[in-house]
C-alpha positions, 0 to 999 in steps of 0.5 A, spaced: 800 278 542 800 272 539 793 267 539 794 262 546 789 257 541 794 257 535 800 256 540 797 250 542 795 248 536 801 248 533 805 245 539 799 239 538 802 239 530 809 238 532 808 233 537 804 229 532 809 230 526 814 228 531 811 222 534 810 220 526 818 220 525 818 215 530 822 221 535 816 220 540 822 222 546 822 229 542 814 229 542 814 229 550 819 234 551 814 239 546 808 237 549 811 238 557 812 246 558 805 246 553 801 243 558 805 248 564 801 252 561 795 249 558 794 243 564 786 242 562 787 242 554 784 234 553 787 233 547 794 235 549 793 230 554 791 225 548 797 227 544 802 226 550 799 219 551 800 217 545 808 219 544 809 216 551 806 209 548 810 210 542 816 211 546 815 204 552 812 208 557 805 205 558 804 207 565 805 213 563 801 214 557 795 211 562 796 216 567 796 221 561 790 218 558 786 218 565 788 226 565 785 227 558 779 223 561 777 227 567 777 233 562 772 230 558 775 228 552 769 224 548 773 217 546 780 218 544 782 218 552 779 212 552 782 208 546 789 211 548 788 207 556 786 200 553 792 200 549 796 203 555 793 196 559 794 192 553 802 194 554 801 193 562 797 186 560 791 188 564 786 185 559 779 185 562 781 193 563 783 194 557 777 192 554 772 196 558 776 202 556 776 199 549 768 198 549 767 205 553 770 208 547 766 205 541 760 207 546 762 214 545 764 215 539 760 208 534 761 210 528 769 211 529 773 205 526 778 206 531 775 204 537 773 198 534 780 197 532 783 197 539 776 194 542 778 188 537 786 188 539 784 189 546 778 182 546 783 177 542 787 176 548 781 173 550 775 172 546 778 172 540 771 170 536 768 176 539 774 180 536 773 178 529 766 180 529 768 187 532 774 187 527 769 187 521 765 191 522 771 196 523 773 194 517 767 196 514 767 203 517 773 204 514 775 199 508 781 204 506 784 203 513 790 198 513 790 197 520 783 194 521 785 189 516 790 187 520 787 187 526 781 182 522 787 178 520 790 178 527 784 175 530 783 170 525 790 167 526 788 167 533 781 162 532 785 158 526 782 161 520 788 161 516 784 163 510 780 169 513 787 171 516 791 171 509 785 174 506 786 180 511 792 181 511 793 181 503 788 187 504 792 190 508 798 190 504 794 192 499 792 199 502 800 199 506 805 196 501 811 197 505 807 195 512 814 191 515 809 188 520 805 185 515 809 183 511 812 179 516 804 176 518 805 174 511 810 170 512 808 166 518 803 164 515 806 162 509 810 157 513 805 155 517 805 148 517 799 144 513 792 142 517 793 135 519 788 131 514 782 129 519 782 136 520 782 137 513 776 132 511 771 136 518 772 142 514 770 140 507 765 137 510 762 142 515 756 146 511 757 152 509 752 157 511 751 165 509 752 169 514 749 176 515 753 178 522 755 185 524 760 188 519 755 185 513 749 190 516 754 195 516 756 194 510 750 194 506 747 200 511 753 203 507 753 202 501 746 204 499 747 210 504 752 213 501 748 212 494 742 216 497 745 221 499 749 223 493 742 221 490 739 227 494 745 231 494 744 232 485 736 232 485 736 238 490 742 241 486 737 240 479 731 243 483 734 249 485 737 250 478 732 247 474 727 253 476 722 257 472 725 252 467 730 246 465 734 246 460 739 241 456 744 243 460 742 241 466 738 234 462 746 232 461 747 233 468 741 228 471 745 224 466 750 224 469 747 223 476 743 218 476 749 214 472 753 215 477 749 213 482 748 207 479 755 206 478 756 207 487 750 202 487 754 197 483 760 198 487 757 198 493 754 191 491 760 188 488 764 190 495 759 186 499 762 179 501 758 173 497 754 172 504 752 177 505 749 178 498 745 172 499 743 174 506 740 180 504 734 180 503 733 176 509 737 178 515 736 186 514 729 188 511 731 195 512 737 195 508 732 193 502 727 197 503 732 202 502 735 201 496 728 200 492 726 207 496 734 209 492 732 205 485 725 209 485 728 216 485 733 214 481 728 212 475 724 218 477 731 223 475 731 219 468 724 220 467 726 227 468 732 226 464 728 225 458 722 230 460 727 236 461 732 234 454 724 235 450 724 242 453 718 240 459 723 236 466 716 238 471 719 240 478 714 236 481 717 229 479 724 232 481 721 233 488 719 226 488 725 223 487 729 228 493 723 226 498 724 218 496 732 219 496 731 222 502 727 218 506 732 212 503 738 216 507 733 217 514 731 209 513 739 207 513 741 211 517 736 209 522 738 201 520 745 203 522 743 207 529 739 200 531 745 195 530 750 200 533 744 200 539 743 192 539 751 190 539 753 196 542 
């Protein structure tokens, strides 16, 4: 008899390949009988309210979205339901769903996604704020960079819009939508030259908002804990003794630690640079807690290519990139708690 979980799975698979092709109709017809048999499956709630989004039925993508919430779906219901009310025109809802979702779930960009979407309407500062820090939860994503231009355009910032949406083309080249965004901006007709003459003269201050602090927590995260990852791995196979081998192998840790340092650096936004060290001690206090460990693995380095490499100084270097790692993501925790 064959599995009633992989049955389900493979329903969910097909529906989502099919919603994909842009035959959400076909979808719909997958997932009914699936959900005859499985009515309390969430995420076949979830699936069928997307499809039926995608085919122009929101009232009953929000009906189906409400079914996978009462069943205790974590925060994919809640996204789908603003969309669903975003299509309904039901603003303020839509941006409760949307809200309750990133509550749940705050480190998912996607929620930020659909919470910008669902504030542009109506506080489309807040919107842009929210769409930063998305993009900075997932700077790969095309779609959040949309939506950051989407909310710039709302509140004038033609440059900020521009900038977003080339970011976007740039991760989705055949985005037909952006591509038209685009356009529209470029024929966009001048600022008249009073306006111009404010904006020149209005001073410019850094700024070191939400997205910059996520940013930041990021980038030297991530370095942490590949820093923790590669000392642990060189503590465990230097013991009783290093060798050269492993030597070239802290090499080539700490190089490419420093290298995800620089690239987290350079990919931070010029204000955010030049606020850093003002606006979020504890991303600071992290990276030197990272910049320490990994000067204690080049020592180690040198020490191990000369036939000694103590353990000690290694175990030193994991328990600072370690305590870099709890630092900033305690940091995280708190923006999330603060903005949240």
């Amino acid at each position: 008899m064959a599995d009633p979980g992989g049955s389900i799975d493979s329903v969910l698979l097909q529906a989502a390949r099919l919603t994909a092709e842009g035959r959400p109709e076909s979808a719909i017809a997958v997932l009914r009988p699936a959900l005859a048999r499985y009515p309390d499956h969430s995420a076949a709630w979830c699936r069928l309210s997307a499809a039926q989004l995608d085919a122009g039925a929101p009232a009953d993508s929000l009906e189906s979205a409400k079914r996978a919430m009462t069943l205790g779906e974590r925060s994919w219901g809640h996204r789908l339901a603003s969309l669903a009310l975003l299509e309904l025109h039901r603003y303020p809802e839509a941006v409760v769903s949307a809200r309750e979702a990133v509550r749940r779930d705050a480190a998912d960009w996607r929620g930020h996604v659909t919470l910008a979407e669902a504030l542009v309407h109506e506080t489309p500062a807040e919107a842009m704020r929210v769409a930063r820090t998305a993009v900075a939860l997932a700077p790969e994503e095309a779609r959040a960079h949309e939506v950051l231009g989407d909310a710039a355009v709302a509140v004038h910032d033609w440059l900020e819009a521009d900038r977003a949406y080339r970011a976007a083309l740039s991760l989705d080249p055949d985005n037909g939508d952006v591509l038209a965004k685009v356009a529209r901006l470029a024929r966009r007709p001048p600022e008249r030259p009073a306006e111009q003459r404010r904006s020149a003269r209005a001073p410019v201050t850094p700024r070191f908002g939400r997205a910059e602090r996520v940013e930041a927590y990021l980038a030297v995260r991530r370095a942490a804990l590949w820093q923790a990852a590669g000392t642990l791995v060189l503590l465990l196979a230097g013991r009783p003794g290093p060798n050269g081998l492993l030597a070239w192998v802290g090499l080539g840790i700490a190089l490419f630690v420093a290298a995800l340092v620089v690239r987290g650096w350079l990919g931070l936004p010029a204000r955010a640079r030049r606020a850093l060290s003002t606006g979020e001690p504890r991303v600071v206090v992290g990276a030197v807690l990272l910049g320490v460990s990994v000067l204690l693995l080049l020592v180690w380095t040198v020490l191990a290519a000369l036939g000694s490499g103590p353990w000690l100084v290694l175990l030193l270097a994991l328990v600072l990139a370690t305590v870099a790692v709890a630092n900033t993501s305690l940091g995280m925790w708190r923006v999330f708690s603060d903005d949240g």
